[in-house]
Backbone as numpy.savetxt, mean C-alpha at the origin, in Angstrom:
# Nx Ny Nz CAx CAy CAz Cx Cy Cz
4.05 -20.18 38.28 4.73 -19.32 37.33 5.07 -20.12 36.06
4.60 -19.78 34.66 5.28 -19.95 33.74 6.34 -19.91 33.25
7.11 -21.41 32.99 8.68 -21.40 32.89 9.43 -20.64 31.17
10.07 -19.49 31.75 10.20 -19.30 30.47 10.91 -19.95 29.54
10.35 -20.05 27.96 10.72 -21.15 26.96 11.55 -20.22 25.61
12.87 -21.15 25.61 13.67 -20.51 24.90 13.36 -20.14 23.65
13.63 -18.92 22.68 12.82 -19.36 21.00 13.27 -20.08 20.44
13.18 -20.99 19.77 13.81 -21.54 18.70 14.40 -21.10 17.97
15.87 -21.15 17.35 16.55 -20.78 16.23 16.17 -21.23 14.96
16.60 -20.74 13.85 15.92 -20.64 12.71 16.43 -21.73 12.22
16.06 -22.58 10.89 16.25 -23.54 10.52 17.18 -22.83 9.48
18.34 -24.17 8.75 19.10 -23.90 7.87 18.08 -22.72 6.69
17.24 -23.23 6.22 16.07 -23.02 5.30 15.88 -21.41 5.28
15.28 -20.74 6.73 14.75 -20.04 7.43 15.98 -18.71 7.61
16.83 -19.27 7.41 18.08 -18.19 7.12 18.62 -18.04 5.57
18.30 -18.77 5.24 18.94 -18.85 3.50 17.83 -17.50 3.41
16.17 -18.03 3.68 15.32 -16.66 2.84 15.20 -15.54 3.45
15.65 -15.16 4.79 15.77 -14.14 5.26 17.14 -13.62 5.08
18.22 -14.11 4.82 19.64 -13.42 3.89 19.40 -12.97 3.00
18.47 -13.72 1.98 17.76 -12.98 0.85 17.40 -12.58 0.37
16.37 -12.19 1.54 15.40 -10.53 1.39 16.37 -10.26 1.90
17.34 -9.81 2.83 18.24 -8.86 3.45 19.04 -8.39 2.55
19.88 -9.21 1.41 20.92 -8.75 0.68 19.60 -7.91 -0.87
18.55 -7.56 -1.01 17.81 -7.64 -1.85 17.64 -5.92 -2.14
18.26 -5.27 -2.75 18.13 -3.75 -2.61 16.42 -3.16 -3.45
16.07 -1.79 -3.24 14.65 -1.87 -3.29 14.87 -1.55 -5.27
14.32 -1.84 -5.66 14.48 -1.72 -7.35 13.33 -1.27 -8.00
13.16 -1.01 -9.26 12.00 -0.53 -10.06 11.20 -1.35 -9.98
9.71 -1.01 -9.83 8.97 -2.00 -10.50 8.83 -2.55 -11.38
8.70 -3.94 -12.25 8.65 -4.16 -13.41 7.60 -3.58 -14.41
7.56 -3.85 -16.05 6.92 -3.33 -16.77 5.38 -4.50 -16.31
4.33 -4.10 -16.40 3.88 -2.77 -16.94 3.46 -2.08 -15.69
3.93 -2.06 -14.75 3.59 -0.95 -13.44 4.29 0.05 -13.81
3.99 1.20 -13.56 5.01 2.36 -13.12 4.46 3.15 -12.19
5.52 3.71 -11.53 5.55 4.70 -10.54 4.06 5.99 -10.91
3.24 6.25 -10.03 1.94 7.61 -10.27 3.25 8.61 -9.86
3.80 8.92 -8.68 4.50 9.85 -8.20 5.66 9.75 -8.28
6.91 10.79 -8.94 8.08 10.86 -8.89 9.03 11.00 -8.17
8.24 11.58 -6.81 9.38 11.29 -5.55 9.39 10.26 -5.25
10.39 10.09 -4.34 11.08 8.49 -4.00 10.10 8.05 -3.28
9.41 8.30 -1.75 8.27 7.58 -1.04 7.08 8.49 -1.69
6.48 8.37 -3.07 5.19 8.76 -3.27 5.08 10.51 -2.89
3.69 9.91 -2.41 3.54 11.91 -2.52 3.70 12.01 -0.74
4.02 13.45 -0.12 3.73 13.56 1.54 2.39 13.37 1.84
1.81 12.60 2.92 0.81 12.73 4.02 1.26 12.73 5.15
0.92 13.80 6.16 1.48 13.84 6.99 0.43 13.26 8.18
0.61 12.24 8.92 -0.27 11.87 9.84 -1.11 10.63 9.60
-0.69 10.04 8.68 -1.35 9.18 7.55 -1.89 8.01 8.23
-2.91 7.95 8.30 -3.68 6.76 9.66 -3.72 5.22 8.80
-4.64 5.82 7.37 -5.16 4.51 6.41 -5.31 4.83 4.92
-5.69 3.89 4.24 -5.89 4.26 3.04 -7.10 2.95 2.31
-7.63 3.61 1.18 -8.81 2.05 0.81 -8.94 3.19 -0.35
-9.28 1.79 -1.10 -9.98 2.26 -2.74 -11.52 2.56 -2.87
-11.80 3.31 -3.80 -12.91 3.19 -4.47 -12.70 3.27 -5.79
-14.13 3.55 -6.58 -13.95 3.80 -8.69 -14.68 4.76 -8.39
-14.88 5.34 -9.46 -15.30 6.74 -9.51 -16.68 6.47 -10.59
-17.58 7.02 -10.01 -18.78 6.21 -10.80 -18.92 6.08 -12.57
-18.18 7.65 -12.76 -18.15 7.49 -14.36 -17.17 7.48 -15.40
-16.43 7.04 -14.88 -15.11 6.20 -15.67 -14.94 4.72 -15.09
-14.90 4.69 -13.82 -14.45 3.05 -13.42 -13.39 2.85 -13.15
-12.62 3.96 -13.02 -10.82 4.18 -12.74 -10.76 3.81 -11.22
-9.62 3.78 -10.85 -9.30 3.79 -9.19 -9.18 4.88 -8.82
-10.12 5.00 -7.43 -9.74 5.90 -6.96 -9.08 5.49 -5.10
-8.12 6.14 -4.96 -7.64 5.97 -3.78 -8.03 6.96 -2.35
-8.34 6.68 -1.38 -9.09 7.34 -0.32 -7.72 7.41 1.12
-7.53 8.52 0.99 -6.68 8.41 2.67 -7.44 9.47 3.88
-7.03 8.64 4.85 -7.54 8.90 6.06 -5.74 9.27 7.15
-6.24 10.50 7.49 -5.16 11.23 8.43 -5.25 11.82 9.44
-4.47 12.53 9.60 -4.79 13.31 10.94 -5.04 15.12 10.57
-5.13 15.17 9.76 -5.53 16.53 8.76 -6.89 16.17 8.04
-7.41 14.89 8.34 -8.74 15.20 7.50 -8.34 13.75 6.11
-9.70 13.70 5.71 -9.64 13.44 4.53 -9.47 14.05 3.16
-8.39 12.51 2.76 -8.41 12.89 0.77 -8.78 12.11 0.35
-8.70 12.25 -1.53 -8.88 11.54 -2.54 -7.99 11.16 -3.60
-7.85 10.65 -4.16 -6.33 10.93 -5.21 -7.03 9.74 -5.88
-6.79 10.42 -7.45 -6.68 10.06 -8.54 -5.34 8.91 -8.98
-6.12 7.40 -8.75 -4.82 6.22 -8.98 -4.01 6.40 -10.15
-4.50 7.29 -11.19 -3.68 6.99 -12.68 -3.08 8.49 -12.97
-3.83 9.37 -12.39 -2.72 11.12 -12.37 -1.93 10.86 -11.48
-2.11 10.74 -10.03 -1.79 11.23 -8.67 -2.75 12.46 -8.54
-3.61 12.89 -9.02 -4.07 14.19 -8.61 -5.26 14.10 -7.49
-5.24 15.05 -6.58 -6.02 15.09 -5.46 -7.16 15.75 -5.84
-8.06 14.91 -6.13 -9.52 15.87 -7.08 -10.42 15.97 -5.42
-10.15 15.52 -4.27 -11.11 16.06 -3.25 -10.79 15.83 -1.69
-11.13 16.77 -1.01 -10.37 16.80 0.48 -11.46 17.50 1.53
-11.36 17.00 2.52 -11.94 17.40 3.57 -11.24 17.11 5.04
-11.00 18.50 5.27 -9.75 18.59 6.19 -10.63 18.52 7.91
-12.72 18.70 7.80 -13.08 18.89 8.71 -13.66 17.33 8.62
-13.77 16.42 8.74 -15.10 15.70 8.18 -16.05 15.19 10.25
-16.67 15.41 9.75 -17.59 14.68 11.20 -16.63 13.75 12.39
-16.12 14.24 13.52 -15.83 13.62 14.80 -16.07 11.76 14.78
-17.37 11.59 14.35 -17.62 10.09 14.30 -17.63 9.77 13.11
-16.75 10.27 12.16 -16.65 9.52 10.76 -15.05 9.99 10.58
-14.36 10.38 11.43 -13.16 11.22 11.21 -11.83 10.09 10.71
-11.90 8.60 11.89 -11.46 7.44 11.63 -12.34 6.55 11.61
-11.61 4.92 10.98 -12.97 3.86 10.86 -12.92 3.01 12.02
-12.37 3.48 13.36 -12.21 2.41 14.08 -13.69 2.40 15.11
-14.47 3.50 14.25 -15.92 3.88 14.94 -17.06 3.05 14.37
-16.07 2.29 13.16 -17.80 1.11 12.54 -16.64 -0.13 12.78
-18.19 -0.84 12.38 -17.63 -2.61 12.47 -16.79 -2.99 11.29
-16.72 -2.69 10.13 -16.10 -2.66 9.05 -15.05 -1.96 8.34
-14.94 -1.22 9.48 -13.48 -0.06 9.13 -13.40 0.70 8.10
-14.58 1.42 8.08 -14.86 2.33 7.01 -15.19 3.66 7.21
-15.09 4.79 6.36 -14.95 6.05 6.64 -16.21 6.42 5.04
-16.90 7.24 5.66 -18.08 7.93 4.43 -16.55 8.57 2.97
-17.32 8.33 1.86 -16.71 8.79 0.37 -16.48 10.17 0.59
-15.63 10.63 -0.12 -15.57 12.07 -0.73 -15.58 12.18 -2.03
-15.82 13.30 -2.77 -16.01 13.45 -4.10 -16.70 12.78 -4.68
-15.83 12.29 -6.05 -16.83 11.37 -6.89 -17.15 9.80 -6.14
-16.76 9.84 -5.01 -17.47 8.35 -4.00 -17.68 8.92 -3.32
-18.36 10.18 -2.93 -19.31 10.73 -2.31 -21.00 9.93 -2.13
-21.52 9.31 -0.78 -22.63 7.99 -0.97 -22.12 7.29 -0.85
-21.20 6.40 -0.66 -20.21 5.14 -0.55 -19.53 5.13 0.42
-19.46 4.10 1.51 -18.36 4.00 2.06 -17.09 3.09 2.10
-16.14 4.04 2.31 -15.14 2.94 2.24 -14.03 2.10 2.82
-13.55 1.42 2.91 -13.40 0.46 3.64 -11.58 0.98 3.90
-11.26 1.08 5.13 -9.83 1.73 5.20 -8.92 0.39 6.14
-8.21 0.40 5.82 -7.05 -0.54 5.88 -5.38 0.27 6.58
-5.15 0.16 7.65 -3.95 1.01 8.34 -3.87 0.75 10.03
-3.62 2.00 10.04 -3.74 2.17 11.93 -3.89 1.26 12.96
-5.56 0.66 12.45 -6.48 0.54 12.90 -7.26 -0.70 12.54
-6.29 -1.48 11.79 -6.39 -2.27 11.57 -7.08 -2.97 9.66
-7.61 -4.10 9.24 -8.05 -4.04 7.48 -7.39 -4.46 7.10
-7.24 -4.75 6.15 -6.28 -5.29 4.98 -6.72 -4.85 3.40
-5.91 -4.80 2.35 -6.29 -4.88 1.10 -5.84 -5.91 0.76
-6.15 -5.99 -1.12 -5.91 -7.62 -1.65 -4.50 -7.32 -2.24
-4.14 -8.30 -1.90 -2.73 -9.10 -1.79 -2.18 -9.68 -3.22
-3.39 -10.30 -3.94 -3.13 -10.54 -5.43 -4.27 -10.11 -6.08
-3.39 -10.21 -7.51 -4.54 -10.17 -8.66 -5.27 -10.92 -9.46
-6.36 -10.36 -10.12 -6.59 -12.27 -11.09 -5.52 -13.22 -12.29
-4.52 -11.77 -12.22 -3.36 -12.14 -13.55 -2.55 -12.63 -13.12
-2.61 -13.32 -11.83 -1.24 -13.89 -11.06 -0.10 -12.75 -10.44
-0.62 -11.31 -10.15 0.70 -10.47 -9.57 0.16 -10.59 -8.10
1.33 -10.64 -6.97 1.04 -10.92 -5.72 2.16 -9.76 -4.79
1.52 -9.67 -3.72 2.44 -8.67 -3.07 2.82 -9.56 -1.65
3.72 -9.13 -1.10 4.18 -9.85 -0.10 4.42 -8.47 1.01
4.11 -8.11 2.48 5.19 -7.63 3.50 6.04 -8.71 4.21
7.17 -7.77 4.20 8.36 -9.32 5.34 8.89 -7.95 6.10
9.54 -8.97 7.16 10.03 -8.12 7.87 11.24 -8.68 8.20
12.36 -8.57 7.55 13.53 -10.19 7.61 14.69 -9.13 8.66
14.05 -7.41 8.93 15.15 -6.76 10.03 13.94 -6.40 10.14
13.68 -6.35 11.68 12.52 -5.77 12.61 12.70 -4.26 13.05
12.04 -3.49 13.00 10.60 -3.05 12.62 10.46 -2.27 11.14
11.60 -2.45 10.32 11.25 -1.89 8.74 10.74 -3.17 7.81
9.64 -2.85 7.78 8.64 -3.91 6.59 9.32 -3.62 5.11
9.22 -4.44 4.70 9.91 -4.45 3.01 8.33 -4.77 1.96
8.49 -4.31 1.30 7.17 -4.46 0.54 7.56 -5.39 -1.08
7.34 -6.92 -1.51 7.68 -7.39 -2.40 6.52 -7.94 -3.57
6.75 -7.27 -4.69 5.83 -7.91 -6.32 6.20 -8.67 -6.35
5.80 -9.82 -6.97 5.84 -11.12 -7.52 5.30 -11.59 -8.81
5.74 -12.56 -9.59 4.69 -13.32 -10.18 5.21 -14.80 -9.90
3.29 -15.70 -9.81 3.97 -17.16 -10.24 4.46 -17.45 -8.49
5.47 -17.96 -8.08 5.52 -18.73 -7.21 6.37 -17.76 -5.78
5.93 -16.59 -6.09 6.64 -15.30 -5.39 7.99 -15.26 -4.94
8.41 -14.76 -4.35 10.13 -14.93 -3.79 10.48 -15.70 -3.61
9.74 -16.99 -2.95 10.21 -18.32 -2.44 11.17 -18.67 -3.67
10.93 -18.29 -4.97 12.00 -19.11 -6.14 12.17 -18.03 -6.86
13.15 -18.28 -7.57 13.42 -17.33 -9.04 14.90 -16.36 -7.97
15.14 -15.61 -8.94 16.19 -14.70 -8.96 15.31 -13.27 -8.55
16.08 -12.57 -7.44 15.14 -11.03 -7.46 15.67 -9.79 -8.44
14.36 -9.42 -9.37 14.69 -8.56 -10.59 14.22 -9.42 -11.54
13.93 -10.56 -11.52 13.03 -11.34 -12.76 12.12 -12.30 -12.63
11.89 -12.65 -11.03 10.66 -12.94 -10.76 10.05 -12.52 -9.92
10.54 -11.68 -8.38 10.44 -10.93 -7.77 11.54 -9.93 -7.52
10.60 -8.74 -7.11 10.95 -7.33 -6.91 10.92 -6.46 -5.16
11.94 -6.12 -5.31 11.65 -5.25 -3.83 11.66 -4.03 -3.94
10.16 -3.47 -4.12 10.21 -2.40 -4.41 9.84 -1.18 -3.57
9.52 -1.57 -2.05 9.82 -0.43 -1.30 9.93 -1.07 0.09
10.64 -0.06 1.19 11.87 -0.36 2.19 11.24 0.54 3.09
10.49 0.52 4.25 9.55 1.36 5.04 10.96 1.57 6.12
12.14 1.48 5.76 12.58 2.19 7.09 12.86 3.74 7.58
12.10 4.29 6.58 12.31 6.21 6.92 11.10 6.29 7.75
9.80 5.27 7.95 8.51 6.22 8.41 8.05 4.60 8.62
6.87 4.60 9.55 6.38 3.90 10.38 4.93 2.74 8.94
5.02 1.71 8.72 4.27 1.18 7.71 3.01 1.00 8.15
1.67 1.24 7.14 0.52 1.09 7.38 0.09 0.45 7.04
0.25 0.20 5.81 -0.79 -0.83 4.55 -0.22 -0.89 3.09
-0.69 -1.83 2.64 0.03 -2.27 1.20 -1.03 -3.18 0.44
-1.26 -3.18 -0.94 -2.05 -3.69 -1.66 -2.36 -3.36 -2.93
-3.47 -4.18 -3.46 -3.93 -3.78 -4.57 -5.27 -3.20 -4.54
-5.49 -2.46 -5.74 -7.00 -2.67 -5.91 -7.67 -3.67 -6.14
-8.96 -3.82 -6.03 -9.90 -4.62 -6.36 -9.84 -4.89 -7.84
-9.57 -3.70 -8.58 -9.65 -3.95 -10.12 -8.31 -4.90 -10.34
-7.17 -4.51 -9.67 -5.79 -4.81 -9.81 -4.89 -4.21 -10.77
-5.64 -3.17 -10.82 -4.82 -1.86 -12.03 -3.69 -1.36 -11.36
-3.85 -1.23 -9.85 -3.48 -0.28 -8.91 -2.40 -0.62 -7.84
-1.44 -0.52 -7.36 -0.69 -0.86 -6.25 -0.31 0.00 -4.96
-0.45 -0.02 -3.75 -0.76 1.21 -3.09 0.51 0.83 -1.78
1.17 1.55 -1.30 1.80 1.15 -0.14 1.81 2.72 0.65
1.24 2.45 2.08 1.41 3.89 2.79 2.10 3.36 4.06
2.70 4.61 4.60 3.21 4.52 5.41 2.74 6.04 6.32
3.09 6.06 7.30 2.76 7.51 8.50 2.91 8.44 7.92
3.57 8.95 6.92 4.14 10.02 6.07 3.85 9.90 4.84
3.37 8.95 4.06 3.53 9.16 2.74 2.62 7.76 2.08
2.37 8.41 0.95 1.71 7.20 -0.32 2.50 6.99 -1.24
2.59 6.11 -1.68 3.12 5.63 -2.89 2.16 4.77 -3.62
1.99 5.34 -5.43 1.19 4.07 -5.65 1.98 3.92 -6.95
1.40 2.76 -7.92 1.72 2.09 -8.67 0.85 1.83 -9.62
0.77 1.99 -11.15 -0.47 1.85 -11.74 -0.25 1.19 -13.11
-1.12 0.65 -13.66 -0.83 -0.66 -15.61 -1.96 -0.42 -15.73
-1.60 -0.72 -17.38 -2.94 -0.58 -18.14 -3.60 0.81 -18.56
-2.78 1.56 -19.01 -3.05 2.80 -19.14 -1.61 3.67 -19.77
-1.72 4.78 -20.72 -0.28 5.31 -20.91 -1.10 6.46 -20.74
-1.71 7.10 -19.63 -1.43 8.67 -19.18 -0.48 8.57 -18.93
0.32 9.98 -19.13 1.49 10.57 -18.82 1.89 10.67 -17.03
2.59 10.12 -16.45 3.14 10.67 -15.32 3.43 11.91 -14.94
2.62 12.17 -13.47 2.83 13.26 -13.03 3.77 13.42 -11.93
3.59 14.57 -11.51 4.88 14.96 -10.30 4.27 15.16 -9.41
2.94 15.35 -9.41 2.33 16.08 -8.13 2.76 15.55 -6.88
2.28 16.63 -5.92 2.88 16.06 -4.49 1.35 16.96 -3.54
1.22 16.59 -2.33 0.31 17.26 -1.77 0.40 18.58 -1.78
């Protein structure tokens, strides 16, 4: 029998940065991100498995892809608008935990493409950008993930609100995935219930939409 081994307690260190994220309330994103959706967690998905980017062949914008339990969408990274949905899609393309790469066939304008989904089921998206913005999950109270922006040397230093940000608090709904786009225009955090994204480099007007 394996003797059981006590955990180790945290080092002086190891509590200073987990007090830190703890005392850290969730705040705006800094300029130049802003909020796509005006409700507080993004827009509703209900059943929300994954999510992954694509561009849209003739602009080059982001486009964001979710995978649920209602089917697939599409959403427009810089409206919020849902330009395409398919609530039936094929049994063996329905989730990506059916390919080696965790990907689900395009809809709409990435219709021919597949794309690569990140949630449930495992994936990841990218974490930073080429301009130095970085995202962090922590989990400093177990099981609500905190989702943190950065620039430069991330939370580890600086003051939070001027070098890092905590800008969303997964404890209403179960966390899936968090990231950027590939372009790094884009910032995406989903959870079982809901999207939230984040978008620069652009002054379209903000919308309200919701599913």
């Amino acid at each position: 029998m394996t003797e059981w081994t006590k955990e180790p307690e945290l080092t002086a260190h190891q509590r200073s940065l987990r007090d830190r994220l703890l005392a850290a309330p969730v705040v705006a994103a800094p300029d130049p991100w802003r909020p796509v959706f005006e409700y507080r967690y993004g827009v509703p998905v209900g059943g929300l498995l994954g999510i992954g980017f694509a561009t849209h062949p003739d602009t080059g914008q982001d486009l964001v892809m979710v995978v649920s339990d209602d089917g697939h969408g599409l959403f427009d990274a810089v409206t919020g608008q849902k330009i395409a949905r398919d609530r039936d899609p094929d049994p063996e393309d329905s989730t990506p935990d059916a390919v080696a790469d965790l990907s689900c066939p395009g809809l709409g304008p990435a219709a021919g493409n597949r794309v690569r989904i990140a949630g449930l089921f495992g994936g990841g998206l990218h974490t930073t950008t080429g301009d130095g913005w970085c995202l962090d999950v922590v989990t400093p109270a177990w099981p609500h993930e905190r989702v943190l922006l950065s620039r430069g040397d991330g939370f580890h230093t600086g003051p939070h609100g001027e070098r890092w940000w905590h800008i969303f608090h997964s404890h209403h709904s179960t966390f899936r995935a968090a990231g950027f786009s590939p372009s790094g225009r884009t910032l995406a955090v989903a959870t079982s219930s809901d999207l939230s994204l984040w978008t620069r480099g652009t002054d379209t007007e903000r919308p309200g939409g919701a599913e």
